[in-house]
Phi, psi and omega in degrees: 000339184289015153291329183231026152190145182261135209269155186244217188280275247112113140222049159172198194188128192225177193259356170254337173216190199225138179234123157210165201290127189228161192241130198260164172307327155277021159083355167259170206266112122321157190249142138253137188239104176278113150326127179278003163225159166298343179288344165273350156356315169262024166266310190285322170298329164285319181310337172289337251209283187304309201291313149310343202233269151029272159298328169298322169294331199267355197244336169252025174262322170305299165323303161333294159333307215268000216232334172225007176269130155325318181258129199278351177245351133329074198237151177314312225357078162274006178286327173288060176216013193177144175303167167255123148288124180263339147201168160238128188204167173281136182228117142354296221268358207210032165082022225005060152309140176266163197263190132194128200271091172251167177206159192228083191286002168231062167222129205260331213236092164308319179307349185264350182261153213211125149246183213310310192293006171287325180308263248270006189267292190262326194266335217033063205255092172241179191281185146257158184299348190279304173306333180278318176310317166290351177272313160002263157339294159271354187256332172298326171314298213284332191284320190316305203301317214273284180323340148306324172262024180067039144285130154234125190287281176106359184205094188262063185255174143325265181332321182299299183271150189246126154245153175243132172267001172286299204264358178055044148283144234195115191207138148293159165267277184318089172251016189263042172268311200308152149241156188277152174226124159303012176194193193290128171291161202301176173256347182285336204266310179331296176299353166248014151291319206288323178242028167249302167317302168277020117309292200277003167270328206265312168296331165277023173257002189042000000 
């Protein structure tokens, strides 16, 4: 991939992919999410496979949306709630590992995204009850959108959601966890994405 986006610092490592800062062709800041072997290769191929089926839903709900709300600057946005693939590929070049290209289009500063277990781990930080609501809130938005389409994120952690505390935006990254459900999902699995997110609001409140 370093031929066709300029690769940046390094910023994590996980036992399943390699992450780092990438610069996109318009000049915005993008993740290359590198497999650390080709055996995770189908991890990433699905995560690509959800994050795409993702937008595309979330881009005709909007549509939809917009054919009957009253307030015309009223939006769902549920597409801000999980990254955009901007591609996905086998690179060469890179032991043919697979590649995946993100970007977070309404965040100009990736570096402003923190995630929630950091406050209070790293920042020694904590939130307020006002502030824990909204994260709440959104993260209840998000579970709703995703488990509708037969999605389970499967991995609700600290390190997984992301806030931005400025624009109080609220997102997962990490999707080569999910599962697909051919129906409706379980209510047990629902209720445990659902009460692994509010563990982790009730610790950035310490």
């Amino acid at each position: 991939p370093s031929g066709r986006y300029g690769i940046g610092k390094i910023l994590g490592r996980t036992s399943r992919f390699n992450l780092y800062m990438c610069a996109l062709k318009e000049g915005n800041q993008g993740i290359l999410k590198i497999a650390r072997t080709t055996d995770y290769n189908g991890l990433l191929d699905r995560e690509a496979m959800v994050l795409s089926d993702m937008a595309r839903e979330a881009i005709r709900l909007e549509e939809e949306y917009a054919r009957v709300k009253e307030d015309k600057d009223l939006m769902l946005n549920y597409q801000i709630c999980f990254p955009h693939l901007v591609e996905s590929f086998i690179a060469p070049t890179q032991e043919d590992r697979r590649v995946s290209v993100l970007t977070f289009p309404v965040i100009k500063d990736i570096g402003t995204l923190v995630p929630l277990g950091h406050l209070a781990s790293r920042d020694h930080a904590r939130v307020d009850r006002k502030t824990s609501a909204w994260m709440m809130g959104k993260l209840l938005k998000m579970l709703v959108f995703v488990h509708s389409q037969g999605i389970s994120i499967n991995e609700v952690t600290g390190d997984n959601i992301l806030i931005e505390r400025e624009q109080h935006y609220v997102m997962v990254f990490d999707w080569t966890l999910a599962t697909i459900h051919p129906g409706d999902i379980p209510h047990d699995i629902t209720r445990e994405d659902i009460s692994r997110g509010a563990v982790e609001i009730i610790r950035a409140l310490g």
